[in-house]
N, C-alpha and C positions, 0 to 999 in steps of 0.2 A: 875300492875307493868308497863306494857308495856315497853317501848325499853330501853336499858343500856349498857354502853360502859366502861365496869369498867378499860380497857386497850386498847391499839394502836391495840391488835391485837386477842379482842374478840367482839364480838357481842352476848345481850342478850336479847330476847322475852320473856315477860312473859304475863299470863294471866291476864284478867285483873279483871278476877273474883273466879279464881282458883288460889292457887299456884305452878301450873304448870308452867314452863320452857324449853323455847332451847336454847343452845348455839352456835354459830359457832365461829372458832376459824382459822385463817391464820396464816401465817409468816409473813406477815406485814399485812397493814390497809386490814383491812376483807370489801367488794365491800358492802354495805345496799343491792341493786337490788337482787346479786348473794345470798346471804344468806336469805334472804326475800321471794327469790321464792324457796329455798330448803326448806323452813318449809313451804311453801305453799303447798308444795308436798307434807307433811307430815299432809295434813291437817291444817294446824292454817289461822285464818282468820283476817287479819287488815284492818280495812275500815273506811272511816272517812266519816261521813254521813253530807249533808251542812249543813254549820252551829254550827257545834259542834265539840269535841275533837279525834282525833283518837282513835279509840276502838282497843283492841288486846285478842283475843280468843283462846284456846289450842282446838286442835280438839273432844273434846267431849263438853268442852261450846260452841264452834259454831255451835252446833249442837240444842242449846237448840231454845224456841222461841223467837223473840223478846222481846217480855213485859218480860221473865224472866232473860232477861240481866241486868246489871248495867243499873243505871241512866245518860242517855247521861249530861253531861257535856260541858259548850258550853267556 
C-alpha cells in the first residue's frame, strides 16, 4: 500500500507486503516528518533503496530478510 492521504487531516502507512496499517490523524494537515517518526517508534520501516521505489514495512515485515521482501520496483 504504502502512504495514503484519504483526507486533509489523516495520514496512512501501509505495509507493503502485509495488510497491516497506521494511521495518524490531526486537526488540520497531519506534518509527514512528525507522523513518520511516530510509527518509526513504533517500529515500521520506509526506505527507498537507489534507484528504486520507496518500500514501506509494518514492524514484523521489517523484520523479515531481504530477499524475502517484495520485489523492488524501480
Amino acid at each position: 500500500m504504502g502512504f495514503a492521504r484519504p483526507d486533509q487531516h489523516t495520514l496512512i502507512f501501509g505495509c507493503d507486503i502485509c495488510p497491516e496499517f497506521i494511521a495518524a490523524h490531526d486537526s488540520g494537515p497531519p506534518n509527514f516528518a512528525e507522523c513518520w517518526s511516530a510509527a518509526a517508534a513504533r517500529g515500521w520501516l520506509l526506505q527507498k533503496p537507489i534507484g528504486y521505489q520507496w518500500e514501506h514495512y509494518c514492524p514484523v515485515c521489517a523484520k523479515l530478510p531481504e530477499k524475502d521482501r517484495i520485489p523492488r520496483t524501480k
